[in-house]
RONUSE-295982 format. One record per residue: residue in one letter; x, y negated, z of N, C-alpha, C in turn. Coordinates in steps of 0.05 Angstrom, whole numbers, padded with zeros to 5 digits, always signed. Atoms other than C-alpha are relative to their C-alpha. Last residue first. Layout:
# RONUSE-295982
AXYZXYZXYZ...
END
This chain:
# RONUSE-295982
X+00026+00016+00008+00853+00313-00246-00015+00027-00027X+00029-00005-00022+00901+00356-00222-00027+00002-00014X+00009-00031-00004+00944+00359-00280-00014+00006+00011X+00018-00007+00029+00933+00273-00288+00001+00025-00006X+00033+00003-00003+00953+00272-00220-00014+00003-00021X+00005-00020-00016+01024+00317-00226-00034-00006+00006X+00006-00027+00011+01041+00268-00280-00013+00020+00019X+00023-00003+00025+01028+00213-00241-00003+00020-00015X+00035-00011-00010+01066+00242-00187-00014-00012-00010X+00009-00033-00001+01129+00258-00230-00032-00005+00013X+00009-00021+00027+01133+00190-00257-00010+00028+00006X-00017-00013+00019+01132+00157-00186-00011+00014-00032X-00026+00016-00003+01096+00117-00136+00025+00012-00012X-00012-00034-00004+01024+00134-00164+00031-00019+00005X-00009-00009+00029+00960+00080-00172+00030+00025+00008X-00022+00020+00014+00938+00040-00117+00025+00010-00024X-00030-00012-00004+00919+00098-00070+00016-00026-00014X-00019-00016-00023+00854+00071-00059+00030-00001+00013X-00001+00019-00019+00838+00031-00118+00005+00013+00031X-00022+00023+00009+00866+00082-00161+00000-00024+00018X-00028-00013-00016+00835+00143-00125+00016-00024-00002X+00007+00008-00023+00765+00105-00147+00028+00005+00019X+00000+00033-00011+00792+00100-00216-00008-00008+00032X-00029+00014-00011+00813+00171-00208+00006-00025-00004X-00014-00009-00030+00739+00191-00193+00034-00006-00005X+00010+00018-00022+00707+00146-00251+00015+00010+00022X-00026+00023-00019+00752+00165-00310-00016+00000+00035X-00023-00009-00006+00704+00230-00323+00015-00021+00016X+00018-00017-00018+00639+00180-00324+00026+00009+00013X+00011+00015-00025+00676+00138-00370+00006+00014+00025X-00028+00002+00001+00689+00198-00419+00002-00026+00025X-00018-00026-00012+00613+00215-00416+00036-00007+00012X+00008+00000-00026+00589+00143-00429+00020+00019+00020X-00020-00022-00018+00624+00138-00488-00010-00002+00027X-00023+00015-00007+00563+00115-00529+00019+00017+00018X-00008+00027+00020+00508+00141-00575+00019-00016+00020X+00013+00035-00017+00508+00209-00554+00002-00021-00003X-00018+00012-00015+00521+00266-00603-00009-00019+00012X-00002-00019-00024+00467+00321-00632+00021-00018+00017X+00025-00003-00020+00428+00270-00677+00021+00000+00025X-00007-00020-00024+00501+00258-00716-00018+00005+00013X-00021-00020+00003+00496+00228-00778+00004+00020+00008X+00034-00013+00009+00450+00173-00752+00006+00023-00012X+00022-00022-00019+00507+00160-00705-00018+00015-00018X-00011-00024+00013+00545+00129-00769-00012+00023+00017X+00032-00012+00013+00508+00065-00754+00015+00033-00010X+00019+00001-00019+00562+00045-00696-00031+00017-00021X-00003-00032-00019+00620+00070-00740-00025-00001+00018X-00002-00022+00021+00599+00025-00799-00001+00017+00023X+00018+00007+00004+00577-00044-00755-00005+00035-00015X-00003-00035-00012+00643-00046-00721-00027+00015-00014X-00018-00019+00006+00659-00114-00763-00003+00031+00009X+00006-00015+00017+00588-00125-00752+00032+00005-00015X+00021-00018+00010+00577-00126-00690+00001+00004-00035X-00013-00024-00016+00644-00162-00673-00023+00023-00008X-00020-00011+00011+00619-00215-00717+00009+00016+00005X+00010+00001+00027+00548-00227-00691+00032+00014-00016X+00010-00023-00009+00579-00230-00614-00006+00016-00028X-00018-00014+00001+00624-00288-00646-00013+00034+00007X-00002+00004+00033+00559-00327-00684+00027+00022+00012X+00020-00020+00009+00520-00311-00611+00021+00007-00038X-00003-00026-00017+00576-00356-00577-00015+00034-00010X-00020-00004+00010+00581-00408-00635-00002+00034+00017X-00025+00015-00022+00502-00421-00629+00033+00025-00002X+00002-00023-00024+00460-00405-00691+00028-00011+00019X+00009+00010-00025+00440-00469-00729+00007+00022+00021X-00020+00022-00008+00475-00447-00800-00008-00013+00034X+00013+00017-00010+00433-00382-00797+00016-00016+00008X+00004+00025+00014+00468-00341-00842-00010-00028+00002X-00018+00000+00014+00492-00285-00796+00005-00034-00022X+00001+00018-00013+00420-00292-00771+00033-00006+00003X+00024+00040-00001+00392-00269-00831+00021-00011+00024X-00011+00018+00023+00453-00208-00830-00012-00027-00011X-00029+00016-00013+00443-00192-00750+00009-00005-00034X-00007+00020-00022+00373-00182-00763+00025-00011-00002X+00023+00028+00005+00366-00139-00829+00006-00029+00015X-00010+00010+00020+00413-00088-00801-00001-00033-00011X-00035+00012-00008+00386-00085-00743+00012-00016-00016X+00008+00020-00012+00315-00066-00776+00023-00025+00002X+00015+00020+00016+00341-00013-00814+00007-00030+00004X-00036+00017+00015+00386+00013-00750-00013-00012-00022X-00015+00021-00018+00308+00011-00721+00024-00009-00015X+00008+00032+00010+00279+00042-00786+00012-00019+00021X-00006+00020+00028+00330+00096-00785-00011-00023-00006X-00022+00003+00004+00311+00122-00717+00018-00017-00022X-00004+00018-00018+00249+00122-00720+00021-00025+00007X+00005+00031+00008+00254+00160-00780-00003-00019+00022X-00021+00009+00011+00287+00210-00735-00006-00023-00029X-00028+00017-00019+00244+00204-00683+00022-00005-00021X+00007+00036+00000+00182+00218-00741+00030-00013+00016X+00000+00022+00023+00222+00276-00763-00012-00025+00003X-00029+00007+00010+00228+00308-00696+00010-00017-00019X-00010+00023-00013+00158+00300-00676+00028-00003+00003X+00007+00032-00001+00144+00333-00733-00004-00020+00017X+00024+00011-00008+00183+00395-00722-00013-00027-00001X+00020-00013+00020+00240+00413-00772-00033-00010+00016X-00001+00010+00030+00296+00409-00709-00020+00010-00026X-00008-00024+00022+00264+00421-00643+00011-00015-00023X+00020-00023+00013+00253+00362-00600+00013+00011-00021X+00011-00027-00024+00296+00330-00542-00023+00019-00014X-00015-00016-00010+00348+00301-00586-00011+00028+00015X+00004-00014+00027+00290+00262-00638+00029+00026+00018X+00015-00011+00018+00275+00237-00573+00003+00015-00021X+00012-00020-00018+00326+00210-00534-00008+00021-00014X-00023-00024-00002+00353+00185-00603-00011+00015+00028X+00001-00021+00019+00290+00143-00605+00022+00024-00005X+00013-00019-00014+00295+00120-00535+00000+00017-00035X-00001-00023-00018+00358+00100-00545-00013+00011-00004X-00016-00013+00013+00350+00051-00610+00002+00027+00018X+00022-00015+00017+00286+00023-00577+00019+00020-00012X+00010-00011-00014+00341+00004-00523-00028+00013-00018X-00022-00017-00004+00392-00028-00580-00021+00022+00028X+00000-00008+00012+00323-00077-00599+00021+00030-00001X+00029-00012+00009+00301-00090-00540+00013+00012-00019X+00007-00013-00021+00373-00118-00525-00026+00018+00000X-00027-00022+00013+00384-00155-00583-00002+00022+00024X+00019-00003+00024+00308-00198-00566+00021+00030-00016X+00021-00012-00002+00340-00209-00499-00014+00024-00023X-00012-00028-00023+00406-00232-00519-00020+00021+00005X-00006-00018+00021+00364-00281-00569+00015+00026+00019X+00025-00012+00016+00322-00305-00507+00010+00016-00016X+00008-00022-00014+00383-00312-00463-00017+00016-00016X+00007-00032+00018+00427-00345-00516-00026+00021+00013X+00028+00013+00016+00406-00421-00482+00008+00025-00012X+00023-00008-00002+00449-00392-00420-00031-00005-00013X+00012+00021+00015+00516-00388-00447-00038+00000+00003X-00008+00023+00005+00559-00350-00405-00016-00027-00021X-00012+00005-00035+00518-00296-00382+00023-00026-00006X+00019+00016-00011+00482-00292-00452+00008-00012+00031X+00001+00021+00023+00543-00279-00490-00019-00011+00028X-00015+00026-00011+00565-00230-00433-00011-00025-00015X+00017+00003-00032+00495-00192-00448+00026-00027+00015X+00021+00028+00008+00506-00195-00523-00004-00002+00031X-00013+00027+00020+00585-00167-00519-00022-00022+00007X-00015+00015-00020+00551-00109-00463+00021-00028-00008X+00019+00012-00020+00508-00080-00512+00011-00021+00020X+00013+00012+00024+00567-00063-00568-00021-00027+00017X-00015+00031+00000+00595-00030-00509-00003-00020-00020X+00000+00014-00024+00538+00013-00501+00010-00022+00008X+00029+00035-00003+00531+00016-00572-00003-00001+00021X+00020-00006-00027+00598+00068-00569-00018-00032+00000X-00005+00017-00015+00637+00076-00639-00026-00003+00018X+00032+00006-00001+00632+00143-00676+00001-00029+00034X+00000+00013-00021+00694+00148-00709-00025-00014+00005X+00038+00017+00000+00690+00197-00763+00009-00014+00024X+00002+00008-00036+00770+00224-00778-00023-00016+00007X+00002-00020-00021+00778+00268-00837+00005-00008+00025X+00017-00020+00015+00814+00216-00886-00005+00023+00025X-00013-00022+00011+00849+00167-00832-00019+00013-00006X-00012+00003+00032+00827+00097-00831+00013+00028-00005X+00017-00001+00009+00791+00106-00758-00004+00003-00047X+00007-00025-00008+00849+00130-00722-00028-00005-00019X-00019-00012+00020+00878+00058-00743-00010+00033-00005X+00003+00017+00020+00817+00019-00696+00021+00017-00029X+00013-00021+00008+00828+00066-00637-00009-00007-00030X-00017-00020+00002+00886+00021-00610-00016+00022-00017X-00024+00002+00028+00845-00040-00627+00024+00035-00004X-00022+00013-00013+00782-00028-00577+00030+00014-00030X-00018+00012+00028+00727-00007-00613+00018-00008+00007X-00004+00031+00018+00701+00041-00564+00012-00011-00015X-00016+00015-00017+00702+00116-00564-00010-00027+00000X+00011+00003-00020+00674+00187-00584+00018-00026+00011X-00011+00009-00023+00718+00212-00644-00024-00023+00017X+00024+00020-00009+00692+00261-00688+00015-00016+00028X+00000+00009-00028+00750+00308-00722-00017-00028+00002X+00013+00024-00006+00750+00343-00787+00000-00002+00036X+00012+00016-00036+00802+00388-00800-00022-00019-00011X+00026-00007-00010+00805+00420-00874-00009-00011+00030X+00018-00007+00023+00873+00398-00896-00018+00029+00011X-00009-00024+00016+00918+00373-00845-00024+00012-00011X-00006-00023-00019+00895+00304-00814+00007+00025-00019X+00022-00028-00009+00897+00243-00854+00011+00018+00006X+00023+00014+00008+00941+00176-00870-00021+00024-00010X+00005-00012+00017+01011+00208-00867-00030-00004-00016X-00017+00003+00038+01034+00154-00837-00006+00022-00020X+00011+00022+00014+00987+00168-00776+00011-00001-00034X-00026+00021+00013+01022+00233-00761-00022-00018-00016X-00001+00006+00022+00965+00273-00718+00024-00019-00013X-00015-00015+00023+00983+00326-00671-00006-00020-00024X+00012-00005+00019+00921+00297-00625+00014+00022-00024X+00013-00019-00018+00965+00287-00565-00017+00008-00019X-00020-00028-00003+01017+00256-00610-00021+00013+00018X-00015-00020+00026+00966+00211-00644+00012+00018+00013X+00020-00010+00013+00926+00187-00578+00012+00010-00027X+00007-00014-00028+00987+00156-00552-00019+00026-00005X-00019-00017+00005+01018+00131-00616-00012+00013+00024X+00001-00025+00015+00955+00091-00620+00006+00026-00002X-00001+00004+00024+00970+00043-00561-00002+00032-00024X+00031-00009+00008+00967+00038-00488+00007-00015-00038X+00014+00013+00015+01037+00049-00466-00027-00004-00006X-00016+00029-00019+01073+00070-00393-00007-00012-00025X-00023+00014+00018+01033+00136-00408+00009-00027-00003X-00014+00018-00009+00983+00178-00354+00029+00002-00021X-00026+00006+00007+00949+00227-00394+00007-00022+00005X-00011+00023-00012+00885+00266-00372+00029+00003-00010X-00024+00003-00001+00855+00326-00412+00006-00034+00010X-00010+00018-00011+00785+00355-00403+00028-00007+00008X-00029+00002-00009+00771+00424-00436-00001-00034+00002X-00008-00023-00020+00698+00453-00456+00037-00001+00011X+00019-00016-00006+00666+00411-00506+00008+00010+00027X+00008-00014+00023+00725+00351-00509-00025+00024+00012X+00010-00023-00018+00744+00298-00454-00016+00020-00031X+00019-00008+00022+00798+00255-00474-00013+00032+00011X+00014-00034+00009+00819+00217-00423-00003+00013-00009X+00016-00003+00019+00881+00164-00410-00014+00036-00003X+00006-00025-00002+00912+00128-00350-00028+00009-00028X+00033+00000+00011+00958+00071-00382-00022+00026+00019X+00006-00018+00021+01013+00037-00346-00026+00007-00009X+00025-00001+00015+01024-00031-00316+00006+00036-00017X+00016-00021-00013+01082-00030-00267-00018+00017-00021X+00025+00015-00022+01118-00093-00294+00008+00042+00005X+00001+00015-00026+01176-00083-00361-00032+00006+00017X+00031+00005-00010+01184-00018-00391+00001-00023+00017X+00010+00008+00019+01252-00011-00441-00028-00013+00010X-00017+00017+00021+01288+00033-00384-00026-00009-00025X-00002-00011+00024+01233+00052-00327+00013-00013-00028X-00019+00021+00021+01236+00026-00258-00004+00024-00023X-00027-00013+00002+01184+00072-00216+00013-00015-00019X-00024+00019+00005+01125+00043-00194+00021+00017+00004X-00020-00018+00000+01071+00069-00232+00020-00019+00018X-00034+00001-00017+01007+00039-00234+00016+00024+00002X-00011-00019-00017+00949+00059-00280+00025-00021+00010X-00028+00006-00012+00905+00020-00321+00007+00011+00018X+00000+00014-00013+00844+00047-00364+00028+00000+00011X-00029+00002-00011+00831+00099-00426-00006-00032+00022X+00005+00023-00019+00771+00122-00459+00032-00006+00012X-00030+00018-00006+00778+00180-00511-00015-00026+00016X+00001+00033-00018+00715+00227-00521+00019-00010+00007X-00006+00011-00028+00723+00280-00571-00006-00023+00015X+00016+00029-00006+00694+00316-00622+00013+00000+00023X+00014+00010+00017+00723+00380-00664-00016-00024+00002X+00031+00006+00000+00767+00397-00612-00014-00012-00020X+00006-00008+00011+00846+00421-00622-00037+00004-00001X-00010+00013+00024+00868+00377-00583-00004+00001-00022X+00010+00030+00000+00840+00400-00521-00002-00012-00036X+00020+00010+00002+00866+00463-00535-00018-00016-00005X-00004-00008+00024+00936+00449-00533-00033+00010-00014X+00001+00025+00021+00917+00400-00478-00001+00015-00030X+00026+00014+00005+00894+00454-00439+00007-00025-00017X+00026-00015+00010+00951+00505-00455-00026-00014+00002X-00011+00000+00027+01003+00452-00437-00024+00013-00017X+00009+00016+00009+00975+00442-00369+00000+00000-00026X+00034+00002+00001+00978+00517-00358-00014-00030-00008X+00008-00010+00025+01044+00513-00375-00034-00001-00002X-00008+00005+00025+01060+00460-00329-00012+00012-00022X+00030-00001+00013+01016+00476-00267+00017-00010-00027X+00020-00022-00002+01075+00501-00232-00023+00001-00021X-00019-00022+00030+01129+00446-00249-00017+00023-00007X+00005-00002+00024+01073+00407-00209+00013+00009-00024X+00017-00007+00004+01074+00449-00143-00013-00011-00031X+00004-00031+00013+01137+00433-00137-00013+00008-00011X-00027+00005+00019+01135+00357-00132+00004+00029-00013X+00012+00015+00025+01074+00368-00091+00014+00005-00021X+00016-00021+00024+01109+00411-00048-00015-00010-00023X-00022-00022+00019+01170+00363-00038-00025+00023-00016X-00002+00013+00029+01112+00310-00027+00015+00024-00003X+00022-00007+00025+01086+00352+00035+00007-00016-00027X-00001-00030+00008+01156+00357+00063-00029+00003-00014X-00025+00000+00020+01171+00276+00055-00008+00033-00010X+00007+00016+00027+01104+00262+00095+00022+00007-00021X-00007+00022+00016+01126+00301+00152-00010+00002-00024X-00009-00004+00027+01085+00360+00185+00006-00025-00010X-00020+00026+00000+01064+00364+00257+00015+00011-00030X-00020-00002+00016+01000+00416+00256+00021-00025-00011X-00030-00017-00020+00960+00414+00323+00021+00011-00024X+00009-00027-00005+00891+00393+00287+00027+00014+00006X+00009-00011-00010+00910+00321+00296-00020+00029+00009X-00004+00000-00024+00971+00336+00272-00019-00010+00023X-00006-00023-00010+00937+00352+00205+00012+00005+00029X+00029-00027-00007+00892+00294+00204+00012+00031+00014X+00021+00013-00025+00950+00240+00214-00026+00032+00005X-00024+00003-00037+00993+00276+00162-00023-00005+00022X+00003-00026+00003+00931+00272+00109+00015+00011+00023X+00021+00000-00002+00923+00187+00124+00008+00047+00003X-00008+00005-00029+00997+00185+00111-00023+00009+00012X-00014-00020-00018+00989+00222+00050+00002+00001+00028X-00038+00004-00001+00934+00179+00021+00015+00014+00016X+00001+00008-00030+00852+00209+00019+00042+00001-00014X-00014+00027-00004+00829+00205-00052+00014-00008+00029X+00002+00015-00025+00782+00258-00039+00010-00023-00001X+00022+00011-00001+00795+00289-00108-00015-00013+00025X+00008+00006+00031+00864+00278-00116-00022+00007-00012X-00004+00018+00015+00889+00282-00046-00011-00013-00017X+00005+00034-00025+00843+00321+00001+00018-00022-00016X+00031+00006-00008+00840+00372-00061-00008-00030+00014X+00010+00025+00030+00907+00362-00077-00022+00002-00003X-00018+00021-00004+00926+00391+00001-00012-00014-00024X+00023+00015-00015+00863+00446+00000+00023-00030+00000X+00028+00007+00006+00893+00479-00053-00010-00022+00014X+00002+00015+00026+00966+00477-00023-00023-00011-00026X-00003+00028-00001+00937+00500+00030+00010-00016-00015X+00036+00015-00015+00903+00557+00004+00006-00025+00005X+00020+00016+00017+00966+00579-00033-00030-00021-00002X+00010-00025+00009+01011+00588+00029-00021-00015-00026X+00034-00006-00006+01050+00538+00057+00000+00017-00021X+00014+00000-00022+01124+00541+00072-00025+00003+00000X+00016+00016-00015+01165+00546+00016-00014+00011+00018X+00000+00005-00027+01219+00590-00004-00013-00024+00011X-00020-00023-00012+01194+00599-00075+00013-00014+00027X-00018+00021+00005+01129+00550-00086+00028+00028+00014X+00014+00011+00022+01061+00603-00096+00033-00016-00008X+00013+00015-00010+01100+00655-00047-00001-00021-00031X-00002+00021+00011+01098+00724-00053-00003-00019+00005X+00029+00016+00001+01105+00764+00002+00002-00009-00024X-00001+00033-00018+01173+00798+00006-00028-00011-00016X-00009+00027+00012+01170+00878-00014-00009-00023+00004X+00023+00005+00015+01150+00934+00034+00014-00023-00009X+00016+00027-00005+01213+00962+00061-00015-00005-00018X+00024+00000+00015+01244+01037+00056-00011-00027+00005X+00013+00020-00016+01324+01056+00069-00029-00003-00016X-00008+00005-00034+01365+01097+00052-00015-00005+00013X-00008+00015-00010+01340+01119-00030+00007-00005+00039X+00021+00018+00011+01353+01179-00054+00011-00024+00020X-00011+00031-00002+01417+01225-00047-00023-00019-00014X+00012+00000+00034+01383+01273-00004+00014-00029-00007X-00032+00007+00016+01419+01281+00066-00003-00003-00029X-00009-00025+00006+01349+01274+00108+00024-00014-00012X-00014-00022-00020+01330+01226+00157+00009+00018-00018X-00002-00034+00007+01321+01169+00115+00010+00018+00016X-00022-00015+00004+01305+01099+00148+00003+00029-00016X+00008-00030+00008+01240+01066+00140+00030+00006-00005X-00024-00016+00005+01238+00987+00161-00009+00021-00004X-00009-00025-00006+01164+00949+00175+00023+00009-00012X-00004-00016+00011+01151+00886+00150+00019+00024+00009X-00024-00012-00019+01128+00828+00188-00006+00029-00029X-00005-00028+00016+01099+00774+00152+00017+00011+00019X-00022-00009-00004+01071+00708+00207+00005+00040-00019X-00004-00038+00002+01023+00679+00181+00027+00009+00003X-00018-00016+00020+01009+00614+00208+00002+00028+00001X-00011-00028-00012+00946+00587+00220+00022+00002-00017X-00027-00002+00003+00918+00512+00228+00017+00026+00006X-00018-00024-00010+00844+00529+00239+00034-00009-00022X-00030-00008+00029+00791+00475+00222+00019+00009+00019X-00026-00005-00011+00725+00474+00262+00025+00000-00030X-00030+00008+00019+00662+00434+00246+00019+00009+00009X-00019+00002-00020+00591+00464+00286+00027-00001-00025X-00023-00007+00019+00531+00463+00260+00017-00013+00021X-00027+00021-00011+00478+00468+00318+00017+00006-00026X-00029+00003+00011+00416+00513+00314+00012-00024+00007X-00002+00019+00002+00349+00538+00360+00029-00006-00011X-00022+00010+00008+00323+00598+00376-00005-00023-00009X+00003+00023+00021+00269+00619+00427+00024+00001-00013X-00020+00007-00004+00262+00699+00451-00005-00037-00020X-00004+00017+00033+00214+00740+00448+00019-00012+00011X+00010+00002+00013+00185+00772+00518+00008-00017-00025X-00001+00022+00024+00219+00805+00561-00017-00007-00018X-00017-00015+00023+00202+00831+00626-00002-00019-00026X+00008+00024+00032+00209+00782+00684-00002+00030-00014X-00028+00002+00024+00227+00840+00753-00022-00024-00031X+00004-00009+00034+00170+00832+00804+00020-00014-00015X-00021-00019+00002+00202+00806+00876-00002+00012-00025X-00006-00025-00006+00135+00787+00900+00020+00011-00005X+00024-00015-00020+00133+00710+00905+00009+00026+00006X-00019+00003-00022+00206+00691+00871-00026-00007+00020X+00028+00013+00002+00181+00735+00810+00012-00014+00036X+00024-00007-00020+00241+00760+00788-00012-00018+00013X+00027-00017+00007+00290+00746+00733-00010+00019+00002X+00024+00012+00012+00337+00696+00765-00017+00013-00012X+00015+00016-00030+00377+00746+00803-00021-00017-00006X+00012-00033-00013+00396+00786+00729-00011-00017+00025X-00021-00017-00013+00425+00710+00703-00031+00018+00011X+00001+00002-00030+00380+00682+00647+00009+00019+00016X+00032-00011-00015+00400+00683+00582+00002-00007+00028X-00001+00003-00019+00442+00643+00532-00030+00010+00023X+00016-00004-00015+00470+00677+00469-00004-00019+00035X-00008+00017-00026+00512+00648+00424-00022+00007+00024X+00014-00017-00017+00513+00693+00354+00006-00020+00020X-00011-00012-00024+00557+00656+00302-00023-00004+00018X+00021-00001-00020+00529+00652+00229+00018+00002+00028X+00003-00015-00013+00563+00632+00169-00002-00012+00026X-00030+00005-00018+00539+00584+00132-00001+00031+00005X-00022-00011+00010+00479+00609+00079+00027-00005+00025X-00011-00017-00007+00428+00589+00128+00024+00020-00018X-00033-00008+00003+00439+00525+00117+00009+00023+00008X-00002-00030-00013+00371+00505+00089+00029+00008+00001X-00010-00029+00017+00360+00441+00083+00000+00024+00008X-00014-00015-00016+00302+00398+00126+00016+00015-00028X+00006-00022-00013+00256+00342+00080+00030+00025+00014X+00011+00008-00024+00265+00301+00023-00006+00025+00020X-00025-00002-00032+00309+00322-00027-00008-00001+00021X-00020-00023+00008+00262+00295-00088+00026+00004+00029X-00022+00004+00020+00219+00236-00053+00018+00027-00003X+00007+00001+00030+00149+00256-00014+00033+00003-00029X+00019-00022+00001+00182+00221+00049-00017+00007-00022X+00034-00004+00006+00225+00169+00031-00021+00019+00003X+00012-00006+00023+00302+00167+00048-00033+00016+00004X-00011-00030+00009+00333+00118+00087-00028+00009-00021X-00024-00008+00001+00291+00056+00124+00006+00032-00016X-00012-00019-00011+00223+00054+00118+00028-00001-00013X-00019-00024+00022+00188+00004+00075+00017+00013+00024X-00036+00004-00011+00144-00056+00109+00010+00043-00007X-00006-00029-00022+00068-00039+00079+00032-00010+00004X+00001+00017-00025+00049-00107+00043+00013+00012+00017X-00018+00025+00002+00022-00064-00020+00000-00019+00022X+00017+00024+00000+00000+00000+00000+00018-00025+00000
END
């Protein structure tokens, strides 16, 4: 009812709402009864007999700092045979060779790192207060180890990766500080590309083409990919991705999210665009829902074919619009630069229609960045080459 003052937290009725169920945990038994003297009747002396019993729960948080101690039994030979002397079970394996933790914790260590985001010092602190005293220098050594480890296996996901028929590329700023010959500042790059079924991160002290070429296998100068590839690239227009788009066998399907976000600053700085902002805006959200649509029905069915004329008469439409108003000597300077950016990109953005089955912006690839942009403001980016590399393995 309208007027009603709103309840804190979350809504009664609303998805989630209501008690979980945790009886998956595991379970510990706690019994508390009444002592043998207490049950009788403290008139006649009659014994209680039982009847049911109440329960009632508690979660309860423990963490166990254990070490394992290996012991391995000896076996001498009693007889005079010439075999072997002696008999021992062979040395444990361990994940880092004469190291100290065991594989679990080393799990659970770039876990609480590099998706927790929690800083070393901060990890120290936790573990001595659960009664384990461990310097900061000896959990980097395993780090440091632990990423020669994931090498090949990183190698095999990029090699993969690479080899995707559509990808998503995004990329944002990374810190490094480690002096590097030829690199002036800090500034590096951290970069995505997230493909069907393999996600590759690549921290590189450039942001530029060559970045995205050698992880790709492609040789620009050769001005297309090896004969029969095609590859769909998932990105914004930003200039590095701009050359990737001139190679035979390379679709670049540029993102109308960021397209959206040109007319929205326009209007945020210039506040007589609002109306036209507006009017561009309707128009790029009729564009969604119709791709919604023509995505979420069968192909061949006629509410597939109308979405996808839908579809065509909007970019139509578009079209239309931003070339009248292209011409419109009275249009303000700010809308006349939004206007140009839209339509230098104007090819990869209508090339969706091409594609039903793809999304119309890099959302996805984003999305991915978001947890080691949150590590980034955190941690403040990585205090060496090796442990960026070692985060973009994680990650």
């Amino acid at each position: 009812m309208t007027g009603e003052k709103r309840l804190r937290g979350q809504q009664p009725g609303s998805p989630g709402h209501g008690r979980r169920d945790y009886s998956a945990l595991e379970t510990v038994e706690v019994i508390h009864d009444v002592p043998d003297n207490e049950r009788i009747c403290s008139g006649c002396g009659a014994p209680y007999a039982a009847f049911g019993e109440e329960t009632s729960y508690q979660i309860d948080w423990q963490v166990h700092i254990v070490r394992h101690r290996h012991r391995r039994p000896t076996y001498r030979r009693t007889c005079k045979c010439q075999t072997r002397g002696m008999l021992v079970a062979p040395v444990p394996a361990k994940p880092i060779p004469r190291g100290m933790f065991t594989s679990g914790f080393l799990g659970r260590l770039v876990v609480e790192k590099y998706v927790l985001g929690r800083p070393l010092e901060r990890i120290v602190a936790a573990l001595s207060n659960d009664g384990f005293e461990v310097s900061k220098g000896t959990l980097t050594g395993a780090l440091k180890a632990l990423s020669d480890l994931l090498e090949q296996l990183d190698a095999a996901i990029r090699e993969r990766n690479a080899k995707s028929a559509h990808l998503h590329i995004d990329e944002t700023s990374w810190k490094v500080f480690e002096a590097v010959a030829d690199k002036a500042g800090n500034r590096w790059w951290l970069w995505t590309f997230l493909g069907p079924d393999t996600v590759v991160f690549l921290i590189d002290p450039k942001c530029s083409t060559r970045v995205v070429a050698e992880h790709l296998g492609i040789d620009i100068d050769a001005g297309s990919l090896e004969p029969g590839r095609q590859l769909l690239i998932s990105s914004d227009f930003y200039s590095v991705y701009q050359p990737l788009g001139a190679l035979e066998g390379v679709d670049p399907l540029w993102c109308w999210a960021h397209i959206r976000r040109y007319f929205i600053r326009a209007s945020d700085a210039h506040q007589e665009l609002r109306s036209w902002t507006t009017s561009w805006l309707a128009r790029i959200g009729s564009l969604y829902v119709a791709h919604h649509a023509r995505q979420a029905l069968e192909t061949g069915t006629t509410g597939r074919l109308r979405a996808e004329e839908d579809f065509t008469r909007i970019i139509r439409a578009m079209d239309t619009a931003r070339k009248a108003e292209a011409c419109d000597p009275t249009l303000h300077p700010g809308a006349i630069k939004v206007l140009a950016t839209l339509d230098r990109e104007w090819e990869g953005l209508c090339r969706h229609e091409e594609f039903p089955e793809l999304p119309l912006d890099n959302n996805p690839a984003e999305a991915v960045l978001r947890n080691p942009a949150v590590i980034r403001k955190n941690c403040y980016g990585s205090g060496s080459i090796w442990a960026a590399t070692l985060a973009a393995r994680i990650w």
